[in-house]
N, CA, C and O atoms as a printed pandas DataFrame, in Angstrom:
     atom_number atom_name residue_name chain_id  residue_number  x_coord  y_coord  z_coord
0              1         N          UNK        A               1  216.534  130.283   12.398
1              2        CA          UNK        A               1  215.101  130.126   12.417
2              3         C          UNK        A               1  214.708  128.683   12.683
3              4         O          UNK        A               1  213.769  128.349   13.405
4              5         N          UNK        A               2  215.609  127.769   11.953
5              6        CA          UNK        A               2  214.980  126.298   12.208
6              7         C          UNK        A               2  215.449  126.121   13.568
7              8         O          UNK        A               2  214.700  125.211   13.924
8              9         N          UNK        A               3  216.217  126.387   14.614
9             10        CA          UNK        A               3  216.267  126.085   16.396
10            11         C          UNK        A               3  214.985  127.036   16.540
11            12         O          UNK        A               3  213.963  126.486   16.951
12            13         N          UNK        A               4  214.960  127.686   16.401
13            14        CA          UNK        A               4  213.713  128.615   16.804
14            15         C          UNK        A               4  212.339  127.938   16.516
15            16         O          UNK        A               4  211.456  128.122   17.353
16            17         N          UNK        A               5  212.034  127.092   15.301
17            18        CA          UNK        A               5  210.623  126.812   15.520
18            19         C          UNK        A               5  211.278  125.332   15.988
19            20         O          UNK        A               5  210.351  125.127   16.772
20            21         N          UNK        A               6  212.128  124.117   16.151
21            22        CA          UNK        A               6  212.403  123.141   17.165
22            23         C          UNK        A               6  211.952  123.398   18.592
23            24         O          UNK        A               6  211.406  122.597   19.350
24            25         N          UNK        A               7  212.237  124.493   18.789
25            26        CA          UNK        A               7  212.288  125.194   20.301
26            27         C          UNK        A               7  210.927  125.307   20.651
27            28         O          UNK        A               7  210.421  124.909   21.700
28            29         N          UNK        A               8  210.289  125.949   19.586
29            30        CA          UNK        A               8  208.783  125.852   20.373
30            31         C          UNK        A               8  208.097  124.642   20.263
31            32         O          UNK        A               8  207.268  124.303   21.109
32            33         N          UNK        A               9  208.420  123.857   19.133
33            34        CA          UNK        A               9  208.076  122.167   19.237
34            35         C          UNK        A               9  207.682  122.169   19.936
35            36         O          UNK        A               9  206.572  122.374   20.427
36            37         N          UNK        A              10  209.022  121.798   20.252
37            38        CA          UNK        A              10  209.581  120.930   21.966
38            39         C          UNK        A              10  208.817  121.619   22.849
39            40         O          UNK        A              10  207.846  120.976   23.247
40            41         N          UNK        A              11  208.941  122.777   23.314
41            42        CA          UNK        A              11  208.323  123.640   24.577
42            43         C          UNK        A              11  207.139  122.995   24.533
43            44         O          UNK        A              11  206.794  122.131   25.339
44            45         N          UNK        A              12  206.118  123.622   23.063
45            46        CA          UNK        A              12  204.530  123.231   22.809
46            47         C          UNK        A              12  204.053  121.682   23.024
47            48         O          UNK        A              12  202.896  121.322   23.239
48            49         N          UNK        A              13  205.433  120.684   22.898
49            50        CA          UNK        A              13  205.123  119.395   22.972
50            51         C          UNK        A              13  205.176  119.183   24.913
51            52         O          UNK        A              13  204.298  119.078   25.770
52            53         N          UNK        A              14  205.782  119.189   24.923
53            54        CA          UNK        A              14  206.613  119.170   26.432
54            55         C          UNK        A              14  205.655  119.711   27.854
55            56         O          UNK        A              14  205.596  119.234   28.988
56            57         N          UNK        A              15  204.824  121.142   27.113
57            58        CA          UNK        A              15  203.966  121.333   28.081
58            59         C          UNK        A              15  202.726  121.170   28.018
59            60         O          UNK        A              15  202.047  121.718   28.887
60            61         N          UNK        A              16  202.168  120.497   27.138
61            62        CA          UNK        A              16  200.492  120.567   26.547
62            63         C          UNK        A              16  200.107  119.923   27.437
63            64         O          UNK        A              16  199.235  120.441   28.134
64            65         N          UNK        A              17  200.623  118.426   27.821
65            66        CA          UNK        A              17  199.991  117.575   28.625
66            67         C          UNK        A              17  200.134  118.223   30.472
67            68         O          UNK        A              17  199.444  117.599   31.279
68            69         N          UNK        A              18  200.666  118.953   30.818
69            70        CA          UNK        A              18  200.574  119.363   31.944
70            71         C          UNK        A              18  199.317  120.110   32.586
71            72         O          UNK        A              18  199.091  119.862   33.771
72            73         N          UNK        A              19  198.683  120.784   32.080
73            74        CA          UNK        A              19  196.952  120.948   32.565
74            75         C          UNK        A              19  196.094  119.980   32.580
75            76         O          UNK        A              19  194.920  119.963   32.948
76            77         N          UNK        A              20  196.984  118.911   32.013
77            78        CA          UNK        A              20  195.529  117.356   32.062
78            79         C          UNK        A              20  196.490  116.994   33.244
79            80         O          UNK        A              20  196.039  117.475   34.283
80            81         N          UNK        A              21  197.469  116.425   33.411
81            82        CA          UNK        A              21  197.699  115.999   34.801
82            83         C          UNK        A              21  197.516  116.686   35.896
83            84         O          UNK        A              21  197.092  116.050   36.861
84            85         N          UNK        A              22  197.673  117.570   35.996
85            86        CA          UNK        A              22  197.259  118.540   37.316
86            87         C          UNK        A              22  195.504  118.446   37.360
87            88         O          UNK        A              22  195.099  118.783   38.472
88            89         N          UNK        A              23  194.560  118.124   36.549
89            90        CA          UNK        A              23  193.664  118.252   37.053
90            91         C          UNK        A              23  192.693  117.189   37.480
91            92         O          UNK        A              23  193.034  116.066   37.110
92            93         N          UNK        A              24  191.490  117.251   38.213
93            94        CA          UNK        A              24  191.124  115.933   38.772
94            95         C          UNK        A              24  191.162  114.653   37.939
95            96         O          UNK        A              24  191.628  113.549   38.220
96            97         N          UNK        A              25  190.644  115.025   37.013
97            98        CA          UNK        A              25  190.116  113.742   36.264
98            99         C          UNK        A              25  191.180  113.473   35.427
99           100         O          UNK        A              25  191.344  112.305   35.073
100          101         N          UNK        A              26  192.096  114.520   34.961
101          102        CA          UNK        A              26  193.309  114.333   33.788
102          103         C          UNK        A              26  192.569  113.622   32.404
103          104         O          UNK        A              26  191.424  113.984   32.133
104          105         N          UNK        A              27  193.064  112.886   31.780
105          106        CA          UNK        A              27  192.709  111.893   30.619
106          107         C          UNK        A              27  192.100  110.814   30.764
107          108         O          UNK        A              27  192.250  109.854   30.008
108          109         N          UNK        A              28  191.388  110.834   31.688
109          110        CA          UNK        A              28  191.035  108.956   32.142
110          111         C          UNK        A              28  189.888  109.035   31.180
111          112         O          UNK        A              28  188.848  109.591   31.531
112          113         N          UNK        A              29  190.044  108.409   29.758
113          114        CA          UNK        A              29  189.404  108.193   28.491
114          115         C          UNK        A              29  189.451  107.014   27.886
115          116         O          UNK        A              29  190.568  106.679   27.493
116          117         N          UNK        A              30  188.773  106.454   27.740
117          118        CA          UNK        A              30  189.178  105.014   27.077
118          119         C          UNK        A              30  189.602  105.085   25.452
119          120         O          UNK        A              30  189.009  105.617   24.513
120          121         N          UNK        A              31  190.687  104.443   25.488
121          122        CA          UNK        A              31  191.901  104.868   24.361
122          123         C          UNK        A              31  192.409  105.889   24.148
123          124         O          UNK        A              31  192.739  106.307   23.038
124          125         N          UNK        A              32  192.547  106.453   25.230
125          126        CA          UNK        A              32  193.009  108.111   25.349
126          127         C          UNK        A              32  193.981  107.686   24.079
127          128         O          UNK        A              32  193.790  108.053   22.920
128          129         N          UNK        A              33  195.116  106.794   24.555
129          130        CA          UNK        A              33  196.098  106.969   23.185
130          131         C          UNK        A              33  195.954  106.986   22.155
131          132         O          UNK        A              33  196.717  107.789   21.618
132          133         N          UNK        A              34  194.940  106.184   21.092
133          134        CA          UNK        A              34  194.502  106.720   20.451
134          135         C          UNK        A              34  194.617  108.238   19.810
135          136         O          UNK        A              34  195.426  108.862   19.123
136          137         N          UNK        A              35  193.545  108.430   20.332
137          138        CA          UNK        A              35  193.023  109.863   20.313
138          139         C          UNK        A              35  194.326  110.810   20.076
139          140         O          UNK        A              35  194.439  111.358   18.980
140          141         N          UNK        A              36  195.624  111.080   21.402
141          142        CA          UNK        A              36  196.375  111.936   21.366
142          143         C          UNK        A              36  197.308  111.544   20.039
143          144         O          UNK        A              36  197.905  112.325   19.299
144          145         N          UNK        A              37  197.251  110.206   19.977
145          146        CA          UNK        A              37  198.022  110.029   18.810
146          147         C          UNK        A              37  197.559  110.229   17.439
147          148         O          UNK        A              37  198.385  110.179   16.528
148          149         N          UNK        A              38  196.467  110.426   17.225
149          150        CA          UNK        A              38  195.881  110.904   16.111
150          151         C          UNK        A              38  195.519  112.431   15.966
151          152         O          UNK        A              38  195.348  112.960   14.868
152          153         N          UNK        A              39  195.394  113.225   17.414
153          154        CA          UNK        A              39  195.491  114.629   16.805
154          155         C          UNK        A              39  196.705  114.961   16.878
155          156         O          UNK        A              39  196.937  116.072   16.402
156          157         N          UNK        A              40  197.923  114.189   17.467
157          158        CA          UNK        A              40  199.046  114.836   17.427
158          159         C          UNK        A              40  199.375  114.890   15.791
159          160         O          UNK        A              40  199.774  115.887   15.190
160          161         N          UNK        A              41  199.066  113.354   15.119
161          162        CA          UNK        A              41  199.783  113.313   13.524
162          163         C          UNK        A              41  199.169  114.333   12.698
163          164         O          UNK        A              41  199.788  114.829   11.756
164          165         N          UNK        A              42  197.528  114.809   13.114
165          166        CA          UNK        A              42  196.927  115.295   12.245
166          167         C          UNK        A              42  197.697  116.986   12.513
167          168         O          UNK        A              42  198.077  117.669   11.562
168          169         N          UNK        A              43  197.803  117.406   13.875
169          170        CA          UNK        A              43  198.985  118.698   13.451
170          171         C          UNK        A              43  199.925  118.568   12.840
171          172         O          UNK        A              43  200.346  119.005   11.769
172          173         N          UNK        A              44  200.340  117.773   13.761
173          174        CA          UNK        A              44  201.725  117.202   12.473
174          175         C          UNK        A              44  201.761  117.512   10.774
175          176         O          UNK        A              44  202.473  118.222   10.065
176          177         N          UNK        A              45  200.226  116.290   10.433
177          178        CA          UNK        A              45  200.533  116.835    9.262
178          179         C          UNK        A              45  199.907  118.183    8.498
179          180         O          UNK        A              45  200.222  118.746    7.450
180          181         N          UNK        A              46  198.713  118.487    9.660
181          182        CA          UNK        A              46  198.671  120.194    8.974
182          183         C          UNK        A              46  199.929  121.232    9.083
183          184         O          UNK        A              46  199.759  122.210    8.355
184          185         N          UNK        A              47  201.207  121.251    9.853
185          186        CA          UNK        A              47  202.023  121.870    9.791
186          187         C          UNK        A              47  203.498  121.578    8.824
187          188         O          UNK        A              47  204.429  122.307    8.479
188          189         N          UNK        A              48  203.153  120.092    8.596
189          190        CA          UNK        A              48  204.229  119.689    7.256
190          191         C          UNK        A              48  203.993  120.590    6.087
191          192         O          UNK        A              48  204.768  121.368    5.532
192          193         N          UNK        A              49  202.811  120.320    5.856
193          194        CA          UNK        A              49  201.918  120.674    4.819
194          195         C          UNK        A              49  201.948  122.245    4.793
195          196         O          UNK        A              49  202.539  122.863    3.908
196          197         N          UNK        A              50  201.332  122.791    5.728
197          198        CA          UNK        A              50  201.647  124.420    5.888
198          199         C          UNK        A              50  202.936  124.569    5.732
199          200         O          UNK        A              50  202.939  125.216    4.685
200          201         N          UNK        A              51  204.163  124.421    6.054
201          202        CA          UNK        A              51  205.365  124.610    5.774
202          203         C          UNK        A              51  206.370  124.315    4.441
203          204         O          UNK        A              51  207.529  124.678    4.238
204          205         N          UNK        A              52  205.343  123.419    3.531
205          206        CA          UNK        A              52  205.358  122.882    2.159
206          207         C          UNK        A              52  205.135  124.057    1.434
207          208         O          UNK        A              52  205.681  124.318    0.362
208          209         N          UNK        A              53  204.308  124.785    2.038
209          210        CA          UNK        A              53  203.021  125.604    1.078
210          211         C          UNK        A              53  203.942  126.636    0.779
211          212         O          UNK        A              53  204.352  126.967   -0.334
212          213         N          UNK        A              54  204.401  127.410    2.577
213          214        CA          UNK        A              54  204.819  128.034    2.207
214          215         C          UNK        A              54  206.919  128.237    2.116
215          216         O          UNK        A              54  207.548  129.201    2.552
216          217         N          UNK        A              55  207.476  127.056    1.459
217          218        CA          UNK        A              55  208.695  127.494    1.303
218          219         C          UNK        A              55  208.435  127.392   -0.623
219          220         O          UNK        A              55  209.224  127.897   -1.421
220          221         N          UNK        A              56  206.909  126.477   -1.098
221          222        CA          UNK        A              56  206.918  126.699   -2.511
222          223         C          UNK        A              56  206.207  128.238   -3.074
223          224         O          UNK        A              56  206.378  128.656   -4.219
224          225         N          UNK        A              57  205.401  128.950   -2.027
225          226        CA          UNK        A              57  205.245  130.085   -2.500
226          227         C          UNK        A              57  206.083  131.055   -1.895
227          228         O          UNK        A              57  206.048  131.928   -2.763
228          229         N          UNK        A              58  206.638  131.390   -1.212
229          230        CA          UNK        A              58  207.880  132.601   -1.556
230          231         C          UNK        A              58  208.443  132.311   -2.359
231          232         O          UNK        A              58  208.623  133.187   -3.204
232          233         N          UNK        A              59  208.858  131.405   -2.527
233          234        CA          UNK        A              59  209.554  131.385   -4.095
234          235         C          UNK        A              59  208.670  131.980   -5.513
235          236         O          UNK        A              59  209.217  132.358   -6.549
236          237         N          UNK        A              60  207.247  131.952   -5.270
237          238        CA          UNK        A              60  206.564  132.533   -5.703
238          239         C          UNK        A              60  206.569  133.886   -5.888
239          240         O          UNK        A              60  206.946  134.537   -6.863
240          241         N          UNK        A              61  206.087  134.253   -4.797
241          242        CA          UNK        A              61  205.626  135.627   -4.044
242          243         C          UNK        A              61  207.220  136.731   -3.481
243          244         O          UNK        A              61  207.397  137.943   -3.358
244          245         N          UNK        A              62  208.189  135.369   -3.254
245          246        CA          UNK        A              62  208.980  136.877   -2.725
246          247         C          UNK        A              62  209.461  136.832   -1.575
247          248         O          UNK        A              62  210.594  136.462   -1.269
248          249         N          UNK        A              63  208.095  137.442   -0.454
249          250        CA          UNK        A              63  208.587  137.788    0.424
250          251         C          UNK        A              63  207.597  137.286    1.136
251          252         O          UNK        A              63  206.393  137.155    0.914
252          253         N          UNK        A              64  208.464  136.956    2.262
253          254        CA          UNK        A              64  208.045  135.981    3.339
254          255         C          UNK        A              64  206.855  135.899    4.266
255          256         O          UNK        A              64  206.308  134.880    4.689
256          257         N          UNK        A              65  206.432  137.686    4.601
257          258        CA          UNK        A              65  205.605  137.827    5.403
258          259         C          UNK        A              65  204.386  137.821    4.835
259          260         O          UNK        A              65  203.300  137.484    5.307
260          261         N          UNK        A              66  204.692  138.248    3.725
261          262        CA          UNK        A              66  203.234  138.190    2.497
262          263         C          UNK        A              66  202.822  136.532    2.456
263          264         O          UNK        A              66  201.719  136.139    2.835
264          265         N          UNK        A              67  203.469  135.980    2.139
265          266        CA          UNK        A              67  203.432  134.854    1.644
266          267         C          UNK        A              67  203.022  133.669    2.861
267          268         O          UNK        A              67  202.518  132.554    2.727
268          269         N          UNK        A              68  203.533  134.529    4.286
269          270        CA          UNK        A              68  203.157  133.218    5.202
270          271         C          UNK        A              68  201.701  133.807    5.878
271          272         O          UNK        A              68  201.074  133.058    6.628
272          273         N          UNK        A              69  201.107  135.406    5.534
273          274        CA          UNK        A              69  199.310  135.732    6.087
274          275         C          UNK        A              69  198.704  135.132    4.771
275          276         O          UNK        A              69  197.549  134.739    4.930
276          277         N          UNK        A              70  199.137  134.993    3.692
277          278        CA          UNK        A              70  198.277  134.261    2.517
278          279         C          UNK        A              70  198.099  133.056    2.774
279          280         O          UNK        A              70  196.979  132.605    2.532
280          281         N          UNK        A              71  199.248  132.056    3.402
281          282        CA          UNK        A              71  199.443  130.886    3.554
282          283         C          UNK        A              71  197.920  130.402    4.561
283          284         O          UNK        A              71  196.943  129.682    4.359
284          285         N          UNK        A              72  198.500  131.410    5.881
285          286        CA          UNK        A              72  197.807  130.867    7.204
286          287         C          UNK        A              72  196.271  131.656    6.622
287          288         O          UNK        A              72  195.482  131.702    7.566
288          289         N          UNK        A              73  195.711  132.233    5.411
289          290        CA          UNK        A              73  194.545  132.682    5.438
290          291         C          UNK        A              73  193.755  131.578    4.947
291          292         O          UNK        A              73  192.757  131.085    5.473
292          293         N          UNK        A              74  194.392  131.217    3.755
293          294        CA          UNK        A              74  193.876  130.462    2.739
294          295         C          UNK        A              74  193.449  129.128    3.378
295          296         O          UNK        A              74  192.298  128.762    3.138
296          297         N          UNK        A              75  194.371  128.204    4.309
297          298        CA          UNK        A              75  194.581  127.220    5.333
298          299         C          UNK        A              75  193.779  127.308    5.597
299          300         O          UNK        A              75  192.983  126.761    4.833
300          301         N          UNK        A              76  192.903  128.267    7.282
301          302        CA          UNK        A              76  191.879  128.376    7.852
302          303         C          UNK        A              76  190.795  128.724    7.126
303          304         O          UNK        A              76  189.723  128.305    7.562
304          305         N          UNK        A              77  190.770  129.426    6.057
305          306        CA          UNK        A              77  189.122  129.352    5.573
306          307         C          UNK        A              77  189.143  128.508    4.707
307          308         O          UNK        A              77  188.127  128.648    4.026
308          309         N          UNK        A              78  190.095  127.233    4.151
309          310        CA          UNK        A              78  189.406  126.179    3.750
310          311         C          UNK        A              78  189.305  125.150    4.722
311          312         O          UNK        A              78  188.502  124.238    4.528
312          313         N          UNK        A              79  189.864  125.168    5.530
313          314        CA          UNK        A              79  189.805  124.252    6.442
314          315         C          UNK        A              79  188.203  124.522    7.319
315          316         O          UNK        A              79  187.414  123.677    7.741
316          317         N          UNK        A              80  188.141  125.873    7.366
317          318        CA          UNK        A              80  186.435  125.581    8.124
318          319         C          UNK        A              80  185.407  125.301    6.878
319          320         O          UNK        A              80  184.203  125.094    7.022
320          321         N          UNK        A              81  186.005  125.329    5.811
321          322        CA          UNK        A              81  184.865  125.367    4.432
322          323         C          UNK        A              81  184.790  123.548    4.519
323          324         O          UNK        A              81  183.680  123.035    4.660
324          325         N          UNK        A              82  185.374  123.132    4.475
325          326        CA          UNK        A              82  186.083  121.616    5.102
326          327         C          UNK        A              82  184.811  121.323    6.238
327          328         O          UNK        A              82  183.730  120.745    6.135
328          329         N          UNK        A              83  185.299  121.813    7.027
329          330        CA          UNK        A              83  184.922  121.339    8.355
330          331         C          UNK        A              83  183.232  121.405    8.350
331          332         O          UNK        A              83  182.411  120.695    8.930
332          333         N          UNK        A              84  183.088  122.396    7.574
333          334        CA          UNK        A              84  181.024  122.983    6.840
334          335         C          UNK        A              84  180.494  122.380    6.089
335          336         O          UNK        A              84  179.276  122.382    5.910
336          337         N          UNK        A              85  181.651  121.470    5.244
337          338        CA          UNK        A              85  180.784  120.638    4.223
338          339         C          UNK        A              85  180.817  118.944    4.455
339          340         O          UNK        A              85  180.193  118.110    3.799
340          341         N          UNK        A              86  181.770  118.699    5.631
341          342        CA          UNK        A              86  182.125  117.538    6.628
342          343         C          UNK        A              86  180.627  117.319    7.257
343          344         O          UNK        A              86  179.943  116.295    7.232
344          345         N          UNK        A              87  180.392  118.338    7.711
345          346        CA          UNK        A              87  179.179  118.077    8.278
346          347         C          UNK        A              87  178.012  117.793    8.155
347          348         O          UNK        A              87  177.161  117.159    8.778
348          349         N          UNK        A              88  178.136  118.650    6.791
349          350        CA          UNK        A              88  176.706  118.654    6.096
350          351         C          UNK        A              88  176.507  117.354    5.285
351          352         O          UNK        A              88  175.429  117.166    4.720
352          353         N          UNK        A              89  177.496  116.461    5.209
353          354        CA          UNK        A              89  177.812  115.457    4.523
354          355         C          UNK        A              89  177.020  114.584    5.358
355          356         O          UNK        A              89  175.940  114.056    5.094
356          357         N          UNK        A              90  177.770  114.508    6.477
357          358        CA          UNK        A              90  177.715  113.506    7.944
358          359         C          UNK        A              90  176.061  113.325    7.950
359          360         O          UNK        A              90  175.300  112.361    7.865
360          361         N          UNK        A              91  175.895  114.881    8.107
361          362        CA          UNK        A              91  174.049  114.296    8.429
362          363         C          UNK        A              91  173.348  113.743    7.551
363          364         O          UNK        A              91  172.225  113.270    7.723
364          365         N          UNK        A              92  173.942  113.769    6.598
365          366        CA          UNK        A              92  172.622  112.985    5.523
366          367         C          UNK        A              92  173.037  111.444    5.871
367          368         O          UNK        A              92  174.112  110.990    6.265
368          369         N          UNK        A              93  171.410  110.610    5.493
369          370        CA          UNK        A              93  171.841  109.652    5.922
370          371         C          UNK        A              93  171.538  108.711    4.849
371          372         O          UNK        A              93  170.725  109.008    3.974
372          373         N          UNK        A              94  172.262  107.382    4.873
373          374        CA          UNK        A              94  172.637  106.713    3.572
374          375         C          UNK        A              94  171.863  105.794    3.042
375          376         O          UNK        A              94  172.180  105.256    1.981
């Protein structure tokens, strides 16, 4: 299993940037690097973290498949509960 998710890494790393070069404009962004380098860490570390979660709850729970739709549920609806109260934050003003 661990070559298996390396494998898509790599693949997922390897080909992301290929629809920005093929197309007219590609990345021409000022500090593009930046940028890629900060959403790359921030998957990064949402998938450390997701993978934290769930090798401490099967140990919980058991079994694996249970434990990794609880994982990826719980993740995305706090993460948009996150993303709803990010905002609502943002607009007020100080």
């Amino acid at each position: 299993m661990a070559s298996t998710t390396w494998r898509r890494t790599f693949t997922h790393i390897a080909s992301h940037p290929v629809p920005a070069r093929f197309s007219r404009e590609g990345l021409r962004a000022p500090n593009r690097w930046r940028f890629l380098f900060y959403f790359a860490a921030l998957g990064f570390g949402f998938i450390t973290f997701e993978m934290a979660l769930l090798s401490h709850f099967t140990l919980f729970r058991g079994q694996f498949v249970y434990t990794f739709a609880a994982v990826l549920a719980i993740l995305l609806v706090f993460t948009g509960v996150g993303a709803h109260l990010a905002g609502r934050f943002a607009a007020q003003p100080r």
